[in-house]
N, C-alpha and C positions, 0 to 999 in steps of 0.2 A: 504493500500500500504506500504511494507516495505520502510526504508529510508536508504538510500545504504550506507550512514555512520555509520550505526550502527552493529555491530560485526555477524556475521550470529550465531544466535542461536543455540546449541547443539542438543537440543531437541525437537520434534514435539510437541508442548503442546498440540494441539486437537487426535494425538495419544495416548498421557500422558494417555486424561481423559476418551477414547477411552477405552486403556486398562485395566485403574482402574477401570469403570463400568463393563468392565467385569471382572475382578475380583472379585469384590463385589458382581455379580448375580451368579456367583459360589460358591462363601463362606460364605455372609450373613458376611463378616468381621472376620471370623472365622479359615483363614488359621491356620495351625499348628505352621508354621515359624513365624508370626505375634501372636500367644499364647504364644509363649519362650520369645518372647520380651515383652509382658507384662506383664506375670508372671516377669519378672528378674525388670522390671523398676518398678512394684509395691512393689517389695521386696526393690529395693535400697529406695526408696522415703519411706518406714518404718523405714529406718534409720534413717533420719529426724525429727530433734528434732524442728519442728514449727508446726503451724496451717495456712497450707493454705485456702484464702477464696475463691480465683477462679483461675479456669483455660483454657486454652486452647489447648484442646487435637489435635495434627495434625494428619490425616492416617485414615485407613479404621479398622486397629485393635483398635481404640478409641473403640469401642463401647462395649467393655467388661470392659475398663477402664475407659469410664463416667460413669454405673453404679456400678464399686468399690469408685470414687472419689465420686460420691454422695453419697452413704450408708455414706461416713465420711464426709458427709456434706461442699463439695468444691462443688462451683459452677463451671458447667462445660459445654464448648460448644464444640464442633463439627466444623472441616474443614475437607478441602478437597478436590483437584482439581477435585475430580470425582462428577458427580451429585447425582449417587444413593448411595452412602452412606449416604452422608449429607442429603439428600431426609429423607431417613430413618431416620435421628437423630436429625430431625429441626434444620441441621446445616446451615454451609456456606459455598460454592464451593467458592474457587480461589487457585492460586497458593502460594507455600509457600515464593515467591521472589516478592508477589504481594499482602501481606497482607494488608486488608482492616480496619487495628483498630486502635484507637487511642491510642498514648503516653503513659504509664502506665496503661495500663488497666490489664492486668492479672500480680500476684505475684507466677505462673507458667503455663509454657508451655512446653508440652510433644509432642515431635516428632517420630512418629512412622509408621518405616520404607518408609520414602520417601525422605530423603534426597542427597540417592541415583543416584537421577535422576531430580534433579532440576537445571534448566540454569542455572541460578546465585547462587552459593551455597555464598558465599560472601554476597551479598546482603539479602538470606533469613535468615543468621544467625544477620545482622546486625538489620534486622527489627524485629525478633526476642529480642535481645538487648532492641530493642526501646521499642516495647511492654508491657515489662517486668517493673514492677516498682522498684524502686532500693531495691536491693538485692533479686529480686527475683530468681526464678531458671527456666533454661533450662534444661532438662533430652532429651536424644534420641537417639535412636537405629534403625539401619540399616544396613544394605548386604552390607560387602564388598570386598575391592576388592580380596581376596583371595579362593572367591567364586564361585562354578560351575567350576572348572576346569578339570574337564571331560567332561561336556558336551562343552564347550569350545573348549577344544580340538579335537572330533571329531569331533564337526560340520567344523572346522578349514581344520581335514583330509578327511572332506567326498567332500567339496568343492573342493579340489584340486587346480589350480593352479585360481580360480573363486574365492578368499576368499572374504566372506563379512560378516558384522557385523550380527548377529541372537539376541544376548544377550548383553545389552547395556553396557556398561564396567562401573566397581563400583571406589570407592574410597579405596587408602589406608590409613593405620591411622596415615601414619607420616603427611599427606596434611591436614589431621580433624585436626590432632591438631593443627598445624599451622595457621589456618585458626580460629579458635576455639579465637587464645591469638590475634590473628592481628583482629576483629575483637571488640575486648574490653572486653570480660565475663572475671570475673574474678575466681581466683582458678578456672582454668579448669582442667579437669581431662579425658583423655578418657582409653578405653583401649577396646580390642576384646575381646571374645569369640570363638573358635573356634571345628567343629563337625562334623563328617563322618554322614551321611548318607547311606543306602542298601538299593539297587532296585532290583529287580526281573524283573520289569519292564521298558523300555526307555518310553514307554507309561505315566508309573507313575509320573518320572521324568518330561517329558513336562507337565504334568498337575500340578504338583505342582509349577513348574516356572510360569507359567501361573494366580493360583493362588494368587501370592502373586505380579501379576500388571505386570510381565515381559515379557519380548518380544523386540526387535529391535523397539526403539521409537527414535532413531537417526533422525534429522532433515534433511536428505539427499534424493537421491535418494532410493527408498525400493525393493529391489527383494527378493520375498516371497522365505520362502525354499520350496526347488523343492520334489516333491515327490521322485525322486530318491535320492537325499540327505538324505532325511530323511531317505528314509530306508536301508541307506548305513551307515548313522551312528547307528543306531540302532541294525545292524547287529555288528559293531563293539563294540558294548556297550554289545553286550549276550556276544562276544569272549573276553572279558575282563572280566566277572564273574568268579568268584572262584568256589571252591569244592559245596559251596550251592547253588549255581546259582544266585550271587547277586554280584552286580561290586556297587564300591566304590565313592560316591560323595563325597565332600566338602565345608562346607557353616563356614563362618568367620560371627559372626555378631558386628559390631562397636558399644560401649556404650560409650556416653559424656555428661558430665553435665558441665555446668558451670554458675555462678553466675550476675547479674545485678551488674555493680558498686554502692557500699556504700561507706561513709567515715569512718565507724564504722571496714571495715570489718579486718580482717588479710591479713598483708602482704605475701605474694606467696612467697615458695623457689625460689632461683636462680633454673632456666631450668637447668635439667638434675640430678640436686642432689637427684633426687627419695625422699624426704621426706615428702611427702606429698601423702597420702595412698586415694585409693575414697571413704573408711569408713570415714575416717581421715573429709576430704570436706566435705560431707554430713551431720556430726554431727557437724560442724561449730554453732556457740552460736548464737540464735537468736541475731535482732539487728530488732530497728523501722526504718520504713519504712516514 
């Protein structure tokens, strides 16, 4: 029974896990969109001058990067709100604002792409925090908010004056960061990426949205899209192709890292003075733990 004092929740969680499993029986965790972020957070964490002993991987793309972390000999586990990935990975389903581990238990934790869509983002960076043993490292990347805004848009004009949400709304990265220093990590550092996409297909597009967990998981009333929606915006998605026949998506993806408190570590610039590069963080001097 919910308890009527407590804030009505964003997000359907049993939609959440809904969706992530079927995403995972689509891709084996193998999205393309979910392969850029691992390739780029395996490449940042190369910069990294330590030896981590474990970790814990969040997301359904973990599973190409628990076995790169283990080939370099980090212990690594698996979560994951959805069952069949973790099924797959002898991990542990729950949510990232409801993590189940004790006080310093990992010296990094990798989040990958769900932060997007979690109730409490506050809360899962804070346990996150807790997690962590001092100085160790958060890394995470996720869709944001400058994402899909064509598909956005026409579902917006196919619905007409009936608008309702289809694509759950992302974050942008002035709120990461903020969120990011109020929350206690230290030397945070975020910053986007940003990438056009070509369809040929609207078809292609909803399969790859789909793919990587999305969909309307808003905790609300849900009115599916209508067949005739769809294929009003889909009709509007060919008349938006160009000379090749391929109309132009947009995907933003947000990378952050930041730090466990140490007393060893370096003081942070003053916010805003840009001096502080996320090559710069990363290559930060070991310090004991």
């Amino acid at each position: 029974m919910e308890n009527p004092d407590e804030p009505k929740e964003l997000f359907d969680r049993a939609r959440r896990r809904r969706f992530r499993d079927r995403a995972f029986f689509r891709t084996r965790g193998n999205d393309f969109i979910g392969q850029i972020m691992s390739e780029e957070i395996l490449g940042r964490l190369s910069l990294i001058k330590r030896d981590f002993k474990k970790c814990l991987v969040i997301g359904q793309s973990g599973h190409a990067l628990r076995l790169a972390l283990e080939d370099a000999d980090i212990e690594t586990i698996v979560a994951d709100s959805g069952f069949a990935s973790v099924a797959a990975a002898h991990g542990i389903q729950c949510d990232e604002d409801r993590l189940p581990f004790a006080d310093h238990s990992f010296d990094l934790v990798i989040n990958m792409g769900t932060l997007d869509s979690v109730n409490d983002l506050p809360g899962a960076l804070a346990l996150t925090r807790r997690i962590l043993k001092p100085d160790g490292l958060l890394l995470a990347a996720f869709i944001g908010a400058e994402s899909l805004t064509t598909l956005k848009s026409l579902l917006m004009q196919a619905e007409g004056d009936r608008v309702v949400s289809h694509v759950h709304p992302q974050i942008d990265i002035r709120t990461v960061g903020d969120l990011v220093s109020r929350v206690g990590l230290a030397l945070p550092v975020v910053d986007s990426d940003g990438f056009d996409l070509r369809y040929r297909e609207f078809d292609k597009l909803i399969k790859d949205v789909r793919d990587i967990g999305g969909g309307n998981i808003l905790n609300d009333n849900i009115r599916p899209l209508s067949r005739t929606v769809y294929e009003q915006a889909k009709a509007m998605f060919q008349n938006q192709a160009d000379a090749t026949g391929k109309t132009t998506e947009h995907m933003e993806l947000i990378y952050l890292c930041g730090w466990a408190p140490h007393p060893e570590q370096p003081v942070p610039a003053r916010r805003g003075s840009g001096q502080v590069s996320l090559k710069t963080a990363l290559n930060k001097p070991a310090t004991d733990s």
